[in-house]
C-alpha positions as CSV (number, residue, x, y, z in Angstrom):
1,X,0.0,0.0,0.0
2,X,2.6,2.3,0.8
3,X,5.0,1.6,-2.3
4,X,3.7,4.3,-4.3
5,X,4.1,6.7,-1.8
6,X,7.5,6.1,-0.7
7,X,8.8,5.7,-4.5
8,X,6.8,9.0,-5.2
9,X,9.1,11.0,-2.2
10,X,11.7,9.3,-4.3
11,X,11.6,11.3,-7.2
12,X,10.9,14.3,-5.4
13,X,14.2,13.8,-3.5
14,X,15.9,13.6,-7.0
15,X,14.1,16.6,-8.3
16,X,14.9,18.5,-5.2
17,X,18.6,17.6,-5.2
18,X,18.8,18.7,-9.2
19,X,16.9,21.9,-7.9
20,X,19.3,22.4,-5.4
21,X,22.8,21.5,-7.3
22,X,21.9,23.2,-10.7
23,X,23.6,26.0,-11.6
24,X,20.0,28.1,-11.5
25,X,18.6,26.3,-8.5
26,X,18.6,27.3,-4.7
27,X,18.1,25.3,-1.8
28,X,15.6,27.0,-0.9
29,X,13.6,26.4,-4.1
30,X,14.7,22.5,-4.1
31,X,12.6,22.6,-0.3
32,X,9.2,24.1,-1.8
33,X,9.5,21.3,-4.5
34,X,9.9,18.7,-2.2
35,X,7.6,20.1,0.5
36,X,4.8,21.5,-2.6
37,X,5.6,18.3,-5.4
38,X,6.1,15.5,-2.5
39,X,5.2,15.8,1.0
40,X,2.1,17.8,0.9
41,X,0.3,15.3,-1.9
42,X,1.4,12.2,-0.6
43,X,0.2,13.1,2.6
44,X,-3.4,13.7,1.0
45,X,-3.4,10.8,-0.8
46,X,-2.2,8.4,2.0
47,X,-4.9,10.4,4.4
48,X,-7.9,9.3,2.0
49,X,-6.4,5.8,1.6
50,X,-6.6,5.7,5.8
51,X,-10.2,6.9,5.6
52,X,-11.7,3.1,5.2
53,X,-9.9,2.1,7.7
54,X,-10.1,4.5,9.9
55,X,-14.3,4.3,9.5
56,X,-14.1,0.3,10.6
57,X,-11.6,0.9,13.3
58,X,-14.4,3.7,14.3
59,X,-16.9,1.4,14.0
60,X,-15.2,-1.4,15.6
61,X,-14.2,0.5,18.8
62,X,-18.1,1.7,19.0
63,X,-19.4,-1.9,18.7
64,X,-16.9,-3.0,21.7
65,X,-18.6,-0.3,23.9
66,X,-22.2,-0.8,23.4
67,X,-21.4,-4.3,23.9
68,X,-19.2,-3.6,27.5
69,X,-21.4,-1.4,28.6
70,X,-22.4,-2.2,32.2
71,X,-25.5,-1.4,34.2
72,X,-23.8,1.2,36.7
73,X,-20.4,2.7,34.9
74,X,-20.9,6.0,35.6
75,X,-18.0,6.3,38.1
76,X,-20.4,7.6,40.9
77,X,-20.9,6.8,44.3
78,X,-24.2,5.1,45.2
79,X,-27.4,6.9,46.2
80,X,-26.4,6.8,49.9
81,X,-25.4,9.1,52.2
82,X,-21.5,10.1,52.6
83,X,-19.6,10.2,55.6
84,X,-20.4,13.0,58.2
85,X,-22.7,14.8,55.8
86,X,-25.9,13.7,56.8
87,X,-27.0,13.2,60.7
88,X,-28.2,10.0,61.5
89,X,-32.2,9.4,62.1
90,X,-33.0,8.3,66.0
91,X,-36.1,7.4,67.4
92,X,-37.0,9.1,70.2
93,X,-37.5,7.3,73.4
């Protein structure tokens, strides 16, 4: 999957480094080819060949947590009363 990518960053390696050794080149103009012809495309096109996958993993990891789901997994304490807060009921003799 990632062949074409990587051999694409390839040639825009070699096209930078001709940018940059030619007699009319600057470094500076062989980095916006490589940043504009190489990184900046490939990392589009490998982003929207992740989207698939990236919608089942989504998917998968939703499924997992309706299914685990358990009755009380809030995190909170129970409906009674906490320590010192509340006076306790007597009956009076």
């Amino acid at each position: 999957m990632y062949l074409v990518p990587i051999a694409w960053l390839y040639v825009t390696v070699l096209m930078a480094v001709a940018e940059a050794t030619s007699s009319h080149g600057t470094v500076l103009g062989a980095v916006i080819t490589f940043v504009l012809y190489g990184l900046v495309p490939v990392s589009l096109i490998v982003y929207l060949m992740r989207t698939p996958a990236r919608r089942r993993a989504r998917l998968a990891r939703e499924a997992q947590e309706a299914v685990s789901v358990q009755p009380d997994a809030g995190g909170h304490a129970p409906g009674a009363a906490e320590d010192g807060l509340v006076a306790p009921v007597r009956k009076e003799p």
